[in-house]
BAFIPA-440706 format. One record per atom (N, C-alpha, C): atom name; x, y, z; residue in one letter. Coordinates in steps of 0.02 Angstrom, whole numbers, padded with zeros to 5 digits, m for minus. Layout:
N
NODE  atom       u       v       w  type
NODE    CA       X       Y       Z     a
...
This chain:
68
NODE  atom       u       v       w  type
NODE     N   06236   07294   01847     x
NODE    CA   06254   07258   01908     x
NODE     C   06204   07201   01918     x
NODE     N   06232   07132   01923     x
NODE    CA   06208   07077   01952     x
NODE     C   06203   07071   02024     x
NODE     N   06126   07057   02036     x
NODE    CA   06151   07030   02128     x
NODE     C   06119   06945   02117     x
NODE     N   06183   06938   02193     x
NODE    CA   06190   06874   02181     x
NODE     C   06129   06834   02216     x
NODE     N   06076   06868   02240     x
NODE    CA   06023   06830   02271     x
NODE     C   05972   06899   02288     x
NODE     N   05898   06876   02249     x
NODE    CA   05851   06932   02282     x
NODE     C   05841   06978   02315     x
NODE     N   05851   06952   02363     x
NODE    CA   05861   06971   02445     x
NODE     C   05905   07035   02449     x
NODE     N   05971   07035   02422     x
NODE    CA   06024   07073   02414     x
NODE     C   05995   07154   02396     x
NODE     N   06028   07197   02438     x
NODE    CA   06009   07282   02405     x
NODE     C   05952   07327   02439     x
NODE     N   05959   07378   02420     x
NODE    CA   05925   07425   02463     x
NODE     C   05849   07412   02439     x
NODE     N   05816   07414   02507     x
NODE    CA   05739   07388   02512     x
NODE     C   05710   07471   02512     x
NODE     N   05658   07477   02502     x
NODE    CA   05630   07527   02527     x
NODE     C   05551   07541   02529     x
NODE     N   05519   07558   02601     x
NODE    CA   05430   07537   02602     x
NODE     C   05406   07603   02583     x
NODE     N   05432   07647   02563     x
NODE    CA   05396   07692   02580     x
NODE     C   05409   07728   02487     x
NODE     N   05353   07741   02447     x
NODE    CA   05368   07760   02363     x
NODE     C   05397   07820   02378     x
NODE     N   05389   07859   02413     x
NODE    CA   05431   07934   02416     x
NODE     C   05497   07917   02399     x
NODE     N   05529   07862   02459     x
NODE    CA   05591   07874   02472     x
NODE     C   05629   07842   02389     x
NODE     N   05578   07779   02394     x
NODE    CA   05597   07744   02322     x
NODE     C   05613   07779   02259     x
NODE     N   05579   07838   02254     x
NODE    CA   05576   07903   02196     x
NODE     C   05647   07932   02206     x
NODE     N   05638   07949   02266     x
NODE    CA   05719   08001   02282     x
NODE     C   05765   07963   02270     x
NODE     N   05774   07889   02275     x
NODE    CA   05828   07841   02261     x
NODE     C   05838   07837   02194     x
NODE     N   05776   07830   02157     x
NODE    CA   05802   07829   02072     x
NODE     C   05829   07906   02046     x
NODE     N   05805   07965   02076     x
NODE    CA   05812   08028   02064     x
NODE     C   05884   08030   02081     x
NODE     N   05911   08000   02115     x
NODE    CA   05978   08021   02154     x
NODE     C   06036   07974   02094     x
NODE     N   05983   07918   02057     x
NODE    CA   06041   07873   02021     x
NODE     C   06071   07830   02071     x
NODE     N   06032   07806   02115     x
NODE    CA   06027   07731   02156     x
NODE     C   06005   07650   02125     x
NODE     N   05983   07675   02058     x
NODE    CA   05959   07613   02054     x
NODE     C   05879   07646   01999     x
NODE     N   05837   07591   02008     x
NODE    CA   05743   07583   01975     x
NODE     C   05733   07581   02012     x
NODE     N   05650   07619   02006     x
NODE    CA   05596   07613   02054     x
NODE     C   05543   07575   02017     x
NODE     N   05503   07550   02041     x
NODE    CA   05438   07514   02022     x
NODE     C   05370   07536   02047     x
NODE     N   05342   07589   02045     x
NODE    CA   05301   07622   02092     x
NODE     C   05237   07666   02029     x
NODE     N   05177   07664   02065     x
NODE    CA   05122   07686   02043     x
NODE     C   05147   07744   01993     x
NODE     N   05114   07756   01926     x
NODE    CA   05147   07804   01874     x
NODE     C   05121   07874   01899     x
NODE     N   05059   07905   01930     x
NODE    CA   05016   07955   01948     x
NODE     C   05071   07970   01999     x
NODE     N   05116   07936   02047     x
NODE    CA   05165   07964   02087     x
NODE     C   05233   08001   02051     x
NODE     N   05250   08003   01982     x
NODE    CA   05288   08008   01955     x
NODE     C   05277   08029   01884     x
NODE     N   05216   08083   01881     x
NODE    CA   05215   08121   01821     x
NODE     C   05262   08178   01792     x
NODE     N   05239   08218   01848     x
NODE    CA   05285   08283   01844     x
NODE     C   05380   08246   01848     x
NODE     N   05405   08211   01900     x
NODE    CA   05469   08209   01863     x
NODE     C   05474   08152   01792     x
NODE     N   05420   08143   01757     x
NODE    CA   05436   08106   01708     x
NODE     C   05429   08148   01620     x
NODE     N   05371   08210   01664     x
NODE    CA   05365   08265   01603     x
NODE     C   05416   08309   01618     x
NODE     N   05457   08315   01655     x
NODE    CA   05504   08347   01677     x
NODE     C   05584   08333   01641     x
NODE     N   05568   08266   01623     x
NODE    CA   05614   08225   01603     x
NODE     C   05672   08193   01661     x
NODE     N   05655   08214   01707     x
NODE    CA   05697   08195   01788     x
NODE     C   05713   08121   01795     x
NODE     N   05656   08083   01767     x
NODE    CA   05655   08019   01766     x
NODE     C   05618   07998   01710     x
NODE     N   05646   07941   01684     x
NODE    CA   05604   07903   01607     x
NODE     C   05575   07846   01628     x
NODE     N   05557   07811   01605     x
NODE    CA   05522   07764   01589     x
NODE     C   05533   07726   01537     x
NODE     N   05547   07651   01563     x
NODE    CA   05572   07623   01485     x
NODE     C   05517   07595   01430     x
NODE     N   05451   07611   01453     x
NODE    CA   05380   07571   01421     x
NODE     C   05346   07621   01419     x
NODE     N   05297   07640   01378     x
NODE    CA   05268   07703   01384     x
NODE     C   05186   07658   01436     x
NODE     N   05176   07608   01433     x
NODE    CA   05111   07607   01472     x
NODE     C   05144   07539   01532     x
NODE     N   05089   07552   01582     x
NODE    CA   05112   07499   01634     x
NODE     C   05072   07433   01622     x
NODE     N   05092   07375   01647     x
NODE    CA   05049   07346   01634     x
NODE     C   05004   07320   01694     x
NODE     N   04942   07311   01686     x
NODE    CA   04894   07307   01717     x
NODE     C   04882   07251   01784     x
NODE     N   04891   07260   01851     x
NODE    CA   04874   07230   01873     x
NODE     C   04839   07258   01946     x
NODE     N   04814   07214   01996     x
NODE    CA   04784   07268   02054     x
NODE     C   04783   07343   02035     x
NODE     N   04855   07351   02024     x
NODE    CA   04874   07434   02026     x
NODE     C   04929   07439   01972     x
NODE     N   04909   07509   01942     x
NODE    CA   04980   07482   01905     x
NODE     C   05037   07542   01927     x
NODE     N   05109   07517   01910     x
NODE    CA   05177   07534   01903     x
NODE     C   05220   07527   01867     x
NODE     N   05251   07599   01875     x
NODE    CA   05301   07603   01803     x
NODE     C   05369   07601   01826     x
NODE     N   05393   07567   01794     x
NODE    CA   05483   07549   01831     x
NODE     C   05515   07636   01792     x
NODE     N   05549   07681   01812     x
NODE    CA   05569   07726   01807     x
NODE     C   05655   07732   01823     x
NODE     N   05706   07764   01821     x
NODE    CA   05762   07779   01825     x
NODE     C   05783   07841   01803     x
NODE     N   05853   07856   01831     x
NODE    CA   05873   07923   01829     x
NODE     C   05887   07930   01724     x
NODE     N   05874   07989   01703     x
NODE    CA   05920   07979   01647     x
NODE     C   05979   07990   01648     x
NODE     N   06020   07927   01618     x
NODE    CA   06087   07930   01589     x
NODE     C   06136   07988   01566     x
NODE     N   06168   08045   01584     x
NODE    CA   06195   08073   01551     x
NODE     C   06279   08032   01530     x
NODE     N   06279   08021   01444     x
NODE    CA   06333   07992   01423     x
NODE     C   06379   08050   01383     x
């Protein structure tokens, strides 16, 4: 899915809720990797990069896995 301007789509301030949104298959999260170990050794959620890259802080874009 394309959006047609930034702005567009569910916002969210708070990384909890952001987690439960990719867990639910809402979409990616972009959020600190130490918040998202256990569902990533869990396999609950992947990761498409195995390291983040470095900045202030880092974050790992994560999503539900695909069942095809």
């Amino acid at each position: 899915m394309f959006l047609s301007h930034p702005a567009v789509g569910a916002r969210y301030d708070l990384h909890a809720m952001l987690i439960e949104a990719a867990l639910a298959g809402l979409g990616v999260a972009l959020v600190p990797r130490l918040y998202v170990e256990t569902e990533l050794a869990q396999g609950r959620l992947v990761a498409p990069w195995s390291q983040g890259k470095a900045v202030s802080k880092t974050f790992c874009l994560v999503l539900a896995e695909l069942s095809v």
